[in-house]
C-alpha positions in Angstrom: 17.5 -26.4 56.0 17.9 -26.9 59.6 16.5 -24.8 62.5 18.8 -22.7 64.4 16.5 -22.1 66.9 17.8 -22.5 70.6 15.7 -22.4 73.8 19.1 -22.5 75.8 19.7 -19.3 73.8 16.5 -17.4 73.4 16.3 -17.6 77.6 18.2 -14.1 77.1 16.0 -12.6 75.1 12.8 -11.2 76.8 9.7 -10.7 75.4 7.9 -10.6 72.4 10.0 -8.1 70.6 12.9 -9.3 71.8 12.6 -12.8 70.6 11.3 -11.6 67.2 15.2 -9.8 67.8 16.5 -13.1 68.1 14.5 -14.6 65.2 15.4 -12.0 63.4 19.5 -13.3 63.6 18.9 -16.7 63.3 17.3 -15.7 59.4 20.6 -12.7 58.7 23.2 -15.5 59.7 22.2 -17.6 56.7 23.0 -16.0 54.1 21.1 -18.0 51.6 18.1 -16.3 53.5 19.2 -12.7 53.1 22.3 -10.6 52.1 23.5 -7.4 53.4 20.7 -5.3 54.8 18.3 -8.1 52.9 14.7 -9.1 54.4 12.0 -7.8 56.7 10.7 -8.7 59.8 7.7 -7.7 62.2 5.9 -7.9 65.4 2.7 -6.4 66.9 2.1 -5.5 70.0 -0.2 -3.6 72.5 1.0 -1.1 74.2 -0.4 1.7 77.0 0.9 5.5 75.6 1.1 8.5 77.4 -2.6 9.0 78.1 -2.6 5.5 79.5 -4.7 3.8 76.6 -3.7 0.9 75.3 -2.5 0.9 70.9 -1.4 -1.5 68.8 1.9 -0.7 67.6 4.0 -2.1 65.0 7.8 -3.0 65.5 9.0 -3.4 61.5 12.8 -3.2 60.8 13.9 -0.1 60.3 16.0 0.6 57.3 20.0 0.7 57.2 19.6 -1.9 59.3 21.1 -5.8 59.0 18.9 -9.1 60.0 22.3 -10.3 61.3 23.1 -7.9 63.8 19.9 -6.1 64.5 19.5 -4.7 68.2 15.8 -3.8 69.4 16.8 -0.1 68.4 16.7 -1.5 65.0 13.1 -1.4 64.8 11.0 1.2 64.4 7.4 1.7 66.5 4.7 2.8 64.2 1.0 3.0 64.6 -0.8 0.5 63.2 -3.9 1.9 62.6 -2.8 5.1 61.2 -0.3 2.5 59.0 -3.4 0.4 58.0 -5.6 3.4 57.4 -2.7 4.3 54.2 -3.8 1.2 52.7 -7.1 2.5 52.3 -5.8 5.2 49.6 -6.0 5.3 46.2 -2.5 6.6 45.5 0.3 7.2 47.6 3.8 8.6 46.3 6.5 7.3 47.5 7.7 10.5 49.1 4.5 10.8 50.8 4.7 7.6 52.1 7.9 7.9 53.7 6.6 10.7 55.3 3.8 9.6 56.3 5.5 6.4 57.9 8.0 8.4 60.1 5.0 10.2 61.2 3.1 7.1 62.6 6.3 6.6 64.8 5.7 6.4 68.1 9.5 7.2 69.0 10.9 10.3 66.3 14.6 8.8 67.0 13.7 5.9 65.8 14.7 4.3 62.3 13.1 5.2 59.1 10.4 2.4 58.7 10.7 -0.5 55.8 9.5 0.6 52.9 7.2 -2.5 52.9 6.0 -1.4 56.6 2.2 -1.0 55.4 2.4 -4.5 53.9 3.5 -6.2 57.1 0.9 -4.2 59.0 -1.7 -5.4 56.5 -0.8 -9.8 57.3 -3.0 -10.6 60.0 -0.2 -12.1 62.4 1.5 -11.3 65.0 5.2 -12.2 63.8 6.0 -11.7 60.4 9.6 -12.9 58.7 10.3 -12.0 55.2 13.3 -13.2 53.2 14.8 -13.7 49.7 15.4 -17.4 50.0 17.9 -18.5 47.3 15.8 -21.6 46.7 12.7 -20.1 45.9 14.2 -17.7 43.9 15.5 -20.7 41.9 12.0 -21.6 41.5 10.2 -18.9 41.2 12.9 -17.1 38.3 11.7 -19.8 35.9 8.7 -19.4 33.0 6.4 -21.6 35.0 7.5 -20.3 38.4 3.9 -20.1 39.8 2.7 -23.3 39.0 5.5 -24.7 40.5 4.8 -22.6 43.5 1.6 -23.9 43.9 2.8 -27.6 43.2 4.9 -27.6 46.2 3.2 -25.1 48.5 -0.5 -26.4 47.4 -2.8 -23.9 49.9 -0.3 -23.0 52.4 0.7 -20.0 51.0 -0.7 -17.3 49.1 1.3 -16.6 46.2 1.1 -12.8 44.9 2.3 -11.4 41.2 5.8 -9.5 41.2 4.5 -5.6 42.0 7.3 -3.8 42.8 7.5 -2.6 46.9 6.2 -0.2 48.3 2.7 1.3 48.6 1.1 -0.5 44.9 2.3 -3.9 46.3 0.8 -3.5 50.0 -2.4 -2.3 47.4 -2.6 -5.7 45.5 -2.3 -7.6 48.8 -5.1 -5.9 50.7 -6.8 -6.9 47.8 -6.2 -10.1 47.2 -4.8 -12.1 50.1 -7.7 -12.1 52.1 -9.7 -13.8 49.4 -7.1 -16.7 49.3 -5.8 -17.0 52.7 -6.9 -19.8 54.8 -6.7 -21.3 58.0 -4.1 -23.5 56.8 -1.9 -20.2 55.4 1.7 -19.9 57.1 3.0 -18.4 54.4 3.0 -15.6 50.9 4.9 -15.9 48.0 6.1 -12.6 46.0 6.8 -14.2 42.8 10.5 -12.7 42.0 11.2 -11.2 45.1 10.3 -13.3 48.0 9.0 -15.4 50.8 7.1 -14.1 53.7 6.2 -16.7 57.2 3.2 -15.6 59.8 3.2 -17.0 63.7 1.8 -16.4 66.2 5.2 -16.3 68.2 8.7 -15.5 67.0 9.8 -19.2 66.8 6.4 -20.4 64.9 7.1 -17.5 62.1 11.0 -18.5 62.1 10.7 -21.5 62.2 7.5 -22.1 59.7 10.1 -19.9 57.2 12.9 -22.6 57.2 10.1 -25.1 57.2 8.8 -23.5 53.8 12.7 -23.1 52.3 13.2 -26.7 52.9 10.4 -27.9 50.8 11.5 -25.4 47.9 15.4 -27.4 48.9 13.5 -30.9 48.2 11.9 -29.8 45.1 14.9 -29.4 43.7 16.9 -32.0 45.0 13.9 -34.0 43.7 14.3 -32.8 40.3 18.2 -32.6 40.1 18.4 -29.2 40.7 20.2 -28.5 44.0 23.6 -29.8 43.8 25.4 -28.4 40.7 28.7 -29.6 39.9 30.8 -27.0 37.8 34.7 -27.9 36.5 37.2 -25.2 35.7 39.7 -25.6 33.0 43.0 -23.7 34.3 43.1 -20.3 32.4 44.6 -20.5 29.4 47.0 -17.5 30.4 47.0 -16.3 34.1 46.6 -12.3 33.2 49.6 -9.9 34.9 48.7 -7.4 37.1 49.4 -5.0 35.2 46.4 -6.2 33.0 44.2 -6.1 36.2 45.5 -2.7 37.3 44.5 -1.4 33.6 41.1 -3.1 33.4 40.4 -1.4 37.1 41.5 2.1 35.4 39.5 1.6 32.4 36.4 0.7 35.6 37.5 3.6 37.5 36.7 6.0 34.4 33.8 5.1 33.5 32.5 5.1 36.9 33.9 8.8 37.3 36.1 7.9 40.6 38.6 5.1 41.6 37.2 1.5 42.5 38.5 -1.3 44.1 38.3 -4.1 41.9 38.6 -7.7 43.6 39.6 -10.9 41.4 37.9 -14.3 42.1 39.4 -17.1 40.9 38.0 -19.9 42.8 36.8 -23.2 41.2 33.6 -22.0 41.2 33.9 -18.9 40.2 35.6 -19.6 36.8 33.8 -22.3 36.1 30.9 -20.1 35.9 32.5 -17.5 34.3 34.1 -20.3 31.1 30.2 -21.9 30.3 29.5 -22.3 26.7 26.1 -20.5 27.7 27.3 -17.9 29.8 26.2 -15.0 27.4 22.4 -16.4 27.8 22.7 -17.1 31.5 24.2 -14.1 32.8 22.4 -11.7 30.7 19.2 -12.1 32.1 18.9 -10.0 34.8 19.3 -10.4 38.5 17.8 -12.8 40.9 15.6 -10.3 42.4 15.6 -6.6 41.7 16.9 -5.5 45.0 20.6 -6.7 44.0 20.6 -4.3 41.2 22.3 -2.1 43.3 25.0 -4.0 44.2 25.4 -5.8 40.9 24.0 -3.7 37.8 21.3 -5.7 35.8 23.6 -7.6 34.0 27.7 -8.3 34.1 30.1 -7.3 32.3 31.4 -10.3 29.9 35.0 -10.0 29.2 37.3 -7.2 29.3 35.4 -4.6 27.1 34.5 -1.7 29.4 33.9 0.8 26.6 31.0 -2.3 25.1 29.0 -2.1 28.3 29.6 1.7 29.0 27.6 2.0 25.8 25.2 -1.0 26.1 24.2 0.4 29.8 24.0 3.7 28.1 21.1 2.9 25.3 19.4 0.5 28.8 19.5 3.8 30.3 17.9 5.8 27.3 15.1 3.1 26.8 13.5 3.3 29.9 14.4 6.4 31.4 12.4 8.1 28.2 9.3 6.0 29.5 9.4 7.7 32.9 7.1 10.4 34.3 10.0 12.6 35.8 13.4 13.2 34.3 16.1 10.9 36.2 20.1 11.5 36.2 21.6 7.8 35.1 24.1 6.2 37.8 27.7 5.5 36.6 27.4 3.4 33.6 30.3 1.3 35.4 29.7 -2.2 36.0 30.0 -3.8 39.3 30.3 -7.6 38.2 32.9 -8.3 35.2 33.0 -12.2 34.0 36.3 -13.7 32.5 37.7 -17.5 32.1 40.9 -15.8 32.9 40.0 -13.8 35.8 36.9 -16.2 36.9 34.2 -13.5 39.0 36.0 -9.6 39.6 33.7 -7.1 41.6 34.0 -3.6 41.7 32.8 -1.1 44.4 34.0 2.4 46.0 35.7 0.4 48.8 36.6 -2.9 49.4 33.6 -3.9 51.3 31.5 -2.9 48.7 33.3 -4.9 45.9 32.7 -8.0 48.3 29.3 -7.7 49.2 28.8 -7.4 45.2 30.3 -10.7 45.0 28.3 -12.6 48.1 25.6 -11.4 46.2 26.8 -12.4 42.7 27.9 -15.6 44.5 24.0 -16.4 45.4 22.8 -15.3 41.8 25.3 -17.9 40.2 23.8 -20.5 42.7 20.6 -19.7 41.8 20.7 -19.1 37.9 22.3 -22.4 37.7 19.8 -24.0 39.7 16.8 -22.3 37.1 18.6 -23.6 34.7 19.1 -27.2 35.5 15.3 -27.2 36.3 14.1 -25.8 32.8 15.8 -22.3 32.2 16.8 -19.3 34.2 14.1 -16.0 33.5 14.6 -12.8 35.3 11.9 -10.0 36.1 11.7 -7.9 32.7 14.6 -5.3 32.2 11.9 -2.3 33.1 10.6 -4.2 36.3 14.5 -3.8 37.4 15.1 -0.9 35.6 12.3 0.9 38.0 14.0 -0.4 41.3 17.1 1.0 39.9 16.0 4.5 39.6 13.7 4.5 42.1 13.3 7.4 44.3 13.9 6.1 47.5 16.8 4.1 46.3 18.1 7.5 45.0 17.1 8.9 48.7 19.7 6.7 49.9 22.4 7.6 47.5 22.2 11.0 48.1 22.2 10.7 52.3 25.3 8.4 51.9 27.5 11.8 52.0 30.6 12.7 50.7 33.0 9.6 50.2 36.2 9.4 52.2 39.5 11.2 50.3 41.0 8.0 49.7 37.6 5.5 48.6 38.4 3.5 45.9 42.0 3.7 46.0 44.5 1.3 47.2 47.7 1.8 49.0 51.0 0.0 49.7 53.0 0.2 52.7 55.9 -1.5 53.8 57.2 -2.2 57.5 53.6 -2.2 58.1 53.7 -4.3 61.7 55.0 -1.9 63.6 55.7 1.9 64.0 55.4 4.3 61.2 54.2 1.7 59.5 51.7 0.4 61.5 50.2 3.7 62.2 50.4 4.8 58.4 48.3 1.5 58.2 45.6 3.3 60.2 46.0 6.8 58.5 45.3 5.4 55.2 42.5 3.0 56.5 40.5 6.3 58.2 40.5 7.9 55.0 38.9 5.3 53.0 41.9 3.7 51.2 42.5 -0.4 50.9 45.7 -1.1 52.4 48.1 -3.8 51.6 50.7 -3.9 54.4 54.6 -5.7 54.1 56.4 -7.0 56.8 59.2 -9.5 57.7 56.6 -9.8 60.4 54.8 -13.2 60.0 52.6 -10.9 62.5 51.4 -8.4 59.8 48.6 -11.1 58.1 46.5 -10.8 61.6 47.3 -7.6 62.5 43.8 -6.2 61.7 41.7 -9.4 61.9 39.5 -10.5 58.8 38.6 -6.9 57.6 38.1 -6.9 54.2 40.0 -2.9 53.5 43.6 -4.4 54.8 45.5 -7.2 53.2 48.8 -8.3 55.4 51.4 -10.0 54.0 54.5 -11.7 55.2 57.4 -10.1 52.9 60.8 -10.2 52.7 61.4 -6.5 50.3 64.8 -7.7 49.6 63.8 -10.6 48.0 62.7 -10.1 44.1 60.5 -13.2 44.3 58.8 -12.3 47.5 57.6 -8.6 46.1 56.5 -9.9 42.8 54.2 -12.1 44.9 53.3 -9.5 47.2 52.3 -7.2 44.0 50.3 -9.9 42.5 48.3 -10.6 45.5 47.8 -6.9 46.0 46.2 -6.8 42.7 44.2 -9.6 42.4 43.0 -8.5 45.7 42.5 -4.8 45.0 43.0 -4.0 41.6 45.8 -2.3 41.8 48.2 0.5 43.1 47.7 4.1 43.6 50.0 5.2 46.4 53.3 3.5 48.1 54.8 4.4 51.3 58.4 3.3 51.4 58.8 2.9 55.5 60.8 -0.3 56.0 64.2 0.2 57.4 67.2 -0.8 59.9 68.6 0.9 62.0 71.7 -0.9 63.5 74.4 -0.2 66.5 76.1 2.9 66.5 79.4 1.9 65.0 82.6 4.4 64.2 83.7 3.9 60.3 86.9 2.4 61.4 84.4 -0.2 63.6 82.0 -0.3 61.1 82.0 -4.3 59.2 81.7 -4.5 55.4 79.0 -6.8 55.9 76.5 -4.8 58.5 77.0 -1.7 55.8 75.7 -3.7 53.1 73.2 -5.5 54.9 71.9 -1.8 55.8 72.3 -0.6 52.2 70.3 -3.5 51.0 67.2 -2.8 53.2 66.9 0.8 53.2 68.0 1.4 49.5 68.4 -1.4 47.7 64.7 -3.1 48.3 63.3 -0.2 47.8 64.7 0.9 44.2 63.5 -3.0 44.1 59.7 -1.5 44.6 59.3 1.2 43.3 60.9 -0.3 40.1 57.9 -3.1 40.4 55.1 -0.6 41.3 56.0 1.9 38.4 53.5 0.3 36.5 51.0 0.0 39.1 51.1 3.5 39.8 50.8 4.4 36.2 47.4 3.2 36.1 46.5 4.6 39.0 43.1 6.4 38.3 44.0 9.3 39.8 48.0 9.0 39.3 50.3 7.4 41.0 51.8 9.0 44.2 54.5 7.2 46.4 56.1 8.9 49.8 59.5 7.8 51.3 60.2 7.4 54.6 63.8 9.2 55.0 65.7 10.5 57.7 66.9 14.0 59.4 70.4 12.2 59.4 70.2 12.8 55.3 70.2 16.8 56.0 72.2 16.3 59.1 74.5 13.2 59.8 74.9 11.7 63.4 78.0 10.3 64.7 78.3 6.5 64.9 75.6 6.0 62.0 77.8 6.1 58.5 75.5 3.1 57.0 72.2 4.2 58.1 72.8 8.0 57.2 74.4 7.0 53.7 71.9 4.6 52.7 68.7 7.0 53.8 71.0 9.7 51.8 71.2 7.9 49.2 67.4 7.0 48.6 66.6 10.0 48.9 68.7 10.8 45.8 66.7 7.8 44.4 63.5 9.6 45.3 64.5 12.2 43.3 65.6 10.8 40.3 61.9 9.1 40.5 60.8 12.3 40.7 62.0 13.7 37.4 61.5 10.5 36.0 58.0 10.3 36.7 56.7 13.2 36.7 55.7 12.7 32.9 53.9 10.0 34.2 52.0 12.2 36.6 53.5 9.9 39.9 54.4 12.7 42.8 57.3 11.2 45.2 57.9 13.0 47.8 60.4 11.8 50.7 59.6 12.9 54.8 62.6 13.3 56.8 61.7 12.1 60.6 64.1 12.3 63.6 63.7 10.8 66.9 60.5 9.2 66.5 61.3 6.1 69.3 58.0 4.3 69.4 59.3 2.7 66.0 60.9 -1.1 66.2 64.1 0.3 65.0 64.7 2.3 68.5 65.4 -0.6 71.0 66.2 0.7 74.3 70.2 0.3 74.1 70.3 2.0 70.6 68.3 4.7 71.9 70.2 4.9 75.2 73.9 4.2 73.4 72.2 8.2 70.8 71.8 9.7 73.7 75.3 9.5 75.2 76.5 10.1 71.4 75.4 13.0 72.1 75.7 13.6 76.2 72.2 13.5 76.8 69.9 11.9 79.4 67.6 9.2 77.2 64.6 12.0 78.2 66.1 15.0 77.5 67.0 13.3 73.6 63.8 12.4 73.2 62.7 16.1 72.9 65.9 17.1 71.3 65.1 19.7 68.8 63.5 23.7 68.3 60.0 22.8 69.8 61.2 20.5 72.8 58.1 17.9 71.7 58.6 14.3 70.9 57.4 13.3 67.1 55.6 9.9 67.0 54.7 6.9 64.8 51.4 8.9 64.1 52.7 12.2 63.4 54.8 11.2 60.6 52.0 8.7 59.2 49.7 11.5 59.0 52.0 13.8 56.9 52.5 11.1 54.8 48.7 10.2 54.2 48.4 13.7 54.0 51.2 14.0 51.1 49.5 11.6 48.8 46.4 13.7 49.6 44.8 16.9 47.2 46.7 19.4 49.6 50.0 18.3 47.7 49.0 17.6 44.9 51.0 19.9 42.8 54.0 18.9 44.8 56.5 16.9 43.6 60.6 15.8 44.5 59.9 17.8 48.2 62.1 16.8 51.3 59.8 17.7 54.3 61.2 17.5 57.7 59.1 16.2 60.6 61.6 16.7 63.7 60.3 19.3 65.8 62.7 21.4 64.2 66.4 21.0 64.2 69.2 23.5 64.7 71.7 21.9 62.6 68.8 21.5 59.7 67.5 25.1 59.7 
């Protein structure tokens, strides 16, 4: 392991706390340091308060926030005597010491301090960097992990018994570690949790923390242990996605809401996921007990959702009997499912949630193997991880997460997603918590949001068979599945008489706007069978269905016609519980169907000025992109939910309509 420190860099950041801000970066970019919201780090300083007197104050990260992207704000000022003097107790809840903690803040709009603030208050240094270093967690989740601490640390570090955090583990170490600290200490082990690095500046502490990973990297490199090779046999039968869309719904109920469920089939992953020993391995328990929240205790082998419902059911009676207070159990869903078929698959409420399970399942195969290859994997007992779990102030954090969004959990499908109503039902869905898989004959579409991990853009011809299947099969490895479709894309060509109207421009407009989409909804039906909370699909029609324009026989016929289509589906499917529903816009011109000739060659249609058609209709407002979109997130929404075959007009109302 290399150090990222930069002087060129750190010239921008100024002072102590500052630096320790930089520091702080440099350990949340590597993610084989710490993982999403992972780690702690610390700096001391003196500082004059109001009265003018000068107080030692410690800066500890505050929580909800990242390493990676921390900002000064991100600490929180505390006390530190009044933090030291809670080391001095006998007992401490961990209520009170929450309390207690935001009290010793010198700034009340600061963070909520780390829970393991007295601990880092307690370390005689000035900079303090704390991290969950995948190699020494390879070590260290082994039967003889202390001695082998001690064999490649010797004196430098102080290695301390797994105590779970909080107030009993600051305890032990204001017993112990100043009985076997040293002169030569730079360092504390937390056997089964971490690694902690003291300095006397930001860079000494950061960089006396790689220096201590690397020699945990050369132990096992030494003892062939580092660099694991792993070989995939090709599945034996590449599973449909209809088979991933019912394994997600089977998910979805036990977790008691929708989940997006992400497939990984890289090398690694099912290689990992096909080892003859994988129902040892991966049954132990978790690389260190913080990633029980992301991960569950153990995975999920094979398909069986009803086996570990139960077997997380009788883990939750065993221990939760054992407690002091009575405790609610989580969803007895899991969060990590392991298949030679389907390699790693992650669940979470939204998409980021299923892939920060998998970076950290990711890290825990790296590690597991690497326990293994030096003697055998061994977890933290299943009550040591059982207790972060249910612990209160993990529970705290649960219950100030809020309400979810409408849409969390759930995926939708939209077509003609690049630009117009598409693009802005893109966003509509996005804001309420739905992943979004967007179509468009727009190359464009696969950027159009950057690398977020909610929106997946593909490239799609929708007249093609071959390109939707693919489209529906990344969609589902990517998601899960399919609970709502918005049939948007369209053509709109020249206005054209009948008698001027070519054979082959009609059916090139029928085979757009009606025929790809009986082409979807015929390959969603499926999807959106399994859709945990039913399937709902909303197509994008037209006023010219209710009320014809001159000059536009293939466009009005072929909207006409789907939404005859959309009705059909609608008594077709309504056994199924799917709700189609079709919106009928008019004049909505920020769409890439109204170029400026089509729109000025309407007008005249109709002896209007290009303005005065823009506001054509009862109100005399202009309907937009965004209007429509947010009826039609709206319509796959509660509000409508016992609405089904409806033809709602969004046109500002129209005289020849009403």
């Amino acid at each position: 392991m290399m150090s990222l420190w930069d002087d060129r860099e750190v010239d921008a950041y100024h002072g102590p706390l500052a630096q320790q801000v930089y520091a702080s970066r440099l350990l949340g970019r590597d993610h084989s340091l710490v993982l999403h919201g992972g780690g702690n780090t610390s700096v001391k300083l003196r500082e004059r308060n109001i009265f003018g007197d000068q107080e030692e104050i410690l800066y500890v990260k505050g929580s909800g926030w990242d390493l990676e992207t921390i900002e000064p704000a991100g600490f929180a000022p505390v006390r530190l005597e009044r933090v030291l003097r809670l080391a001095s107790l006998e007992r401490l809840s961990d209520a009170q010491m929450v309390q207690e903690l935001r009290a010793a803040r010198t700034d009340p709009s600061a963070p909520t301090p780390s829970v393991e603030t007295i601990l880092h208050a307690l370390l005689p240094y000035a900079f303090v960097d704390h991290t969950h270093a995948d190699a020494l967690l390879a070590i260290t989740n082994t039967s003889d992990g202390a001695r082998r601490v001690g064999e490649i640390y010797g004196d430098s570090v102080v290695t301390m018994p797994y105590v779970m955090p909080g107030f009993d583990l600051a305890r032990v170490v204001a017993q112990r570690f100043p009985r076997e600290a040293g002169r030569q200490t730079i360092g504390m082990v937390l056997l089964g949790h971490g690694l902690f690095s003291f300095g006397e500046s930001a860079r000494e502490a950061y960089e006396r923390m790689i220096e201590l990973v690397s020699r945990a990297e050369a132990y096992l490199q030494a003892r062939g242990a580092w660099a694991i090779e792993l070989s995939a046999a090709p599945p034996s039968t590449r599973p449909s996605r209809a088979e991933l869309a019912n394994l997600r719904r089977q998910v979805s109920e036990a977790a008691g809401h929708p989940v997006i469920l992400s497939a990984h089939t890289d090398a690694r992953s099912l290689a990992f996921a096909q080892r003859a020993d994988l129902a040892v391995i991966s049954q132990q328990g978790p690389a260190t007990p913080d990633h029980v929240i992301r991960t569950r205790r153990v995975a999920q082998l094979g398909r069986d959702v009803s086996r570990f419902r139960a077997d997380y059911e009788r883990y939750f009676a065993e221990h939760a009997a054992k407690s002091e207070q009575p405790l609610q159990m989580l969803d007895p869903a899991p969060r990590v499912i392991l298949d030679p078929d389907l390699g790693v698959m992650t669940a979470g409420t939204s998409a980021r949630e299923a892939d920060v399970a998998f970076d950290v399942y990711a890290h825990t195969i790296d590690i597991v193997l690497r326990a293994t290859a030096l003697g055998g994997y061994q977890a933290l007992p299943a009550n040591d991880i059982f207790a972060v779990e249910y612990w209160d102030l993990e529970q705290a954090k649960l219950r100030r997460s809020g309400d979810a969004p409408v849409y969390a959990g759930e995926v939708a499908l939209i077509t003609g997603a690049a630009s117009g109503i598409g693009k802005a039902a893109v966003d509509a869905f996005l804001r309420r918590g739905a992943a979004v898989v967007g179509l468009d004959v727009n190359p464009g579409v696969c950027a159009m949001l950057g690398d977020r991990t909610d929106f997946l853009g593909l490239e799609c011809d929708v007249t093609s068979a071959e390109a939707v299947e693919a489209a529906l099969d990344a969609a589902a490895r990517a998601f899960g599945g399919l609970d709502m479709l918005v049939l948007n894309a369209g053509i709109f060509p020249s206005s054209r008489r009948i008698e001027a109207l070519p054979i082959d421009e009609w059916r090139r407009v029928m085979q757009v706007n009606l025929d790809a989409n009986l082409l979807l909804l015929g390959a969603c039906h499926g999807l959106l069978k399994c859709a945990p909370r039913a399937g709902r699909v909303v197509v994008i029609g037209s006023k010219n269905v209710p009320a014809p324009g001159p000059g536009a026989a293939a466009y009005s016929a072929s909207k006409a016609a789907l939404s005859q289509l959309a009705r059909v589906a609608a008594l077709e499917w309504g056994v199924d519980g799917i709700r189609v529903n079709v919106l009928h816009p008019n004049a909505v011109f920020d769409t890439g169907i109204w170029t400026e000739n089509i729109l000025r060659s309407r007008a005249e249609s109709y002896g209007l000025s290009v303005e005065e058609y823009r506001k054509n209709n009862v109100l005399r407002v202009e309907v937009t992109s965004r209007d429509v979109a947010e009826l039609a997130a709206e319509m796959c929404g509660p509000l409508f939910a016992k609405t089904t075959g409806a033809q709602v007009p969004v046109d500002g109302g129209n005289e020849r309509v009403i």
